[in-house]
C-alpha positions as CSV (number, residue, x, y, z in Angstrom):
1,X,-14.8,64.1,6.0
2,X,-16.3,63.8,2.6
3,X,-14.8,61.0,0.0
4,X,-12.9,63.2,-2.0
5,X,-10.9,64.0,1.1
6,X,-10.8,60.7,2.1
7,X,-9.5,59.4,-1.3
8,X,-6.6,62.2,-1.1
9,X,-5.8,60.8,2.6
10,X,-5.9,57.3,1.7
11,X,-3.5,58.1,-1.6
12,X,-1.1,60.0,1.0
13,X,-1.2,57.0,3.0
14,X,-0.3,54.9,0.5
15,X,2.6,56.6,-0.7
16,X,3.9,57.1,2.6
17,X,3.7,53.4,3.6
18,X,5.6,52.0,0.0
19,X,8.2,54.9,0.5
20,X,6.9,56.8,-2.3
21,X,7.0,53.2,-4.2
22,X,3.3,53.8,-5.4
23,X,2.3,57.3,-5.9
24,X,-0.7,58.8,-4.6
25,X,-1.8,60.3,-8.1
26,X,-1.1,56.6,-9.5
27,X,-3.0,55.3,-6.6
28,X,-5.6,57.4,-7.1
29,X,-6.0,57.3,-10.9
30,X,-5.8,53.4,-10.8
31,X,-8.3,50.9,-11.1
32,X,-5.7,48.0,-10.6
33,X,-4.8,45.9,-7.5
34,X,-2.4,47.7,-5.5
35,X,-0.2,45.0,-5.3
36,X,0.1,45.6,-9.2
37,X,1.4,49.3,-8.4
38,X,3.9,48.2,-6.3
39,X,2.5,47.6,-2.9
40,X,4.8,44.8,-1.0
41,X,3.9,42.9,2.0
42,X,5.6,45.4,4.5
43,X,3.7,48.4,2.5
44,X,0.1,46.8,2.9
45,X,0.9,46.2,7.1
46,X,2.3,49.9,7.3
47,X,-0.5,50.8,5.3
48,X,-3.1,49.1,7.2
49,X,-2.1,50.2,10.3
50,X,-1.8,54.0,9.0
51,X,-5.6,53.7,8.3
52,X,-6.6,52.1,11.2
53,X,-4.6,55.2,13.6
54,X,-6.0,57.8,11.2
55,X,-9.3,56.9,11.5
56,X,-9.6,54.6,14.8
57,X,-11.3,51.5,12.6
58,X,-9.8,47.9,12.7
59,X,-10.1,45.9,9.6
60,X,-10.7,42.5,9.5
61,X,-8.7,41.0,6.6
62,X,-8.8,37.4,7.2
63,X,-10.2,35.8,3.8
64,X,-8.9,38.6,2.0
65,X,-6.6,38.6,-0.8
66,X,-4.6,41.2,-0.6
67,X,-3.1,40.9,-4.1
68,X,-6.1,41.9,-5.6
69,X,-7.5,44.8,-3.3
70,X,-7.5,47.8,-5.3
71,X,-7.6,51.4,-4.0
72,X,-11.7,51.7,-4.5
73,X,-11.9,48.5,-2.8
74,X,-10.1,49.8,0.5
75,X,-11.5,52.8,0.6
76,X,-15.0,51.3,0.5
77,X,-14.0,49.1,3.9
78,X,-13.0,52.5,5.6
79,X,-16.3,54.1,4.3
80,X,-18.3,51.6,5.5
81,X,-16.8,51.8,9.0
């Protein structure tokens, strides 16, 4: 799977996990955190768990804060997995 496709997944995912809270054209077009679009909490387990079934990686996210992950951010984890 090339990044483009991979950004379009990841944007899906995102929508899906904030209940259509946070776009995936805003997630994708965004450069800010994606607590900042509207990601809660709940969204960013539902969202991390999405990512990890999809693409059968686990991310480590101890240390992380996950108010200020932005979309490039988590998309670079899952590309270097």
């Amino acid at each position: 799977m090339g990044r483009p496709e991979l950004y379009a997944t990841v944007a899906q995912l995102i929508e899906q996990a904030t209940g259509s809270t946070v776009a995936a054209a805003d997630a994708l077009a965004s450069d800010m955190p994606l607590f900042d679009l509207g990601l809660d909490s709940l969204g960013w387990l539902r969202l991390i768990d999405a990512i990890e079934v999809a693409y059968q990686v686990e991310f480590d996210l101890s240390g992380t804060d996950l108010r200020r992950v932005t979309f490039g951010e988590n998309i670079d984890q899952l590309a270097a997995r």
